[in-house]
C-alpha angles and dihedrals in degrees: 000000000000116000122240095248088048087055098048083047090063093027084060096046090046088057098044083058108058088037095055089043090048085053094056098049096053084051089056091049088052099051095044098029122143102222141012094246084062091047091055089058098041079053089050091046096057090049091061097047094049077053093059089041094061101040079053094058086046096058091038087059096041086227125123094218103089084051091070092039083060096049083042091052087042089061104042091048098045082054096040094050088041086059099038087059098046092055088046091055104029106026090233138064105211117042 
C-alpha cells in the first residue's frame, strides 16, 4: 500500500502538470485568438493558473509564503483584466 506522503507526491506532479498544460493552452489562445474579448480571458486565465502554480510550489516546499505571493497576484490581476476590458469597451480606463 502507498504511503500518504507517496500519494501527495504524485498527487502533486499530477497537478503541476494540468496546470502547466492548462497554462499553455490559454497562451495559445492569447497569441491566435479571434477577438480581443477571447484574449481578456486567455489573459485571465493565465492569471488563474499562475495563481495554481504558485500555490503548488507552496505546498511542494511545505512555506506560506507563497500563499501570500498568490493573494497578492489575485489581486493585482483581477485589477489588471478589469482594466484591460474597460479600456477595450470604453477607450479609457478612469471616467
Amino acid at each position: 500500500m502507498m504511503s500518504p506522503e507517496v500519494f501527495a507526491d504524485y498527487a502533486l506532479m499530477i497537478a503541476f502538470v494540468a496546470v502547466s498544460v492548462s497554462q499553455l493552452l490559454a497562451m495559445v489562445r492569447l497569441v491566435i485568438g479571434p477577438g480581443a474579448g477571447d484574449r481578456i480571458l486567455a489573459l485571465d486565465t493565465m492569471v488563474i493558473n499562475g495563481i495554481g502554480l504558485i500555490v503548488l510550489v507552496g505546498l511542494y516546499q511545505g512555506t506560506q509564503v507563497y500563499f501570500e505571493a498568490a493573494l497578492i497576484f489575485a489581486m493585482l490581476g483581477f485589477v489588471s483584466t478589469v482594466a484591460y476590458a474597460r479600456f477595450l469597451l470604453r477607450g479609457d480606463i478612469i471616467e
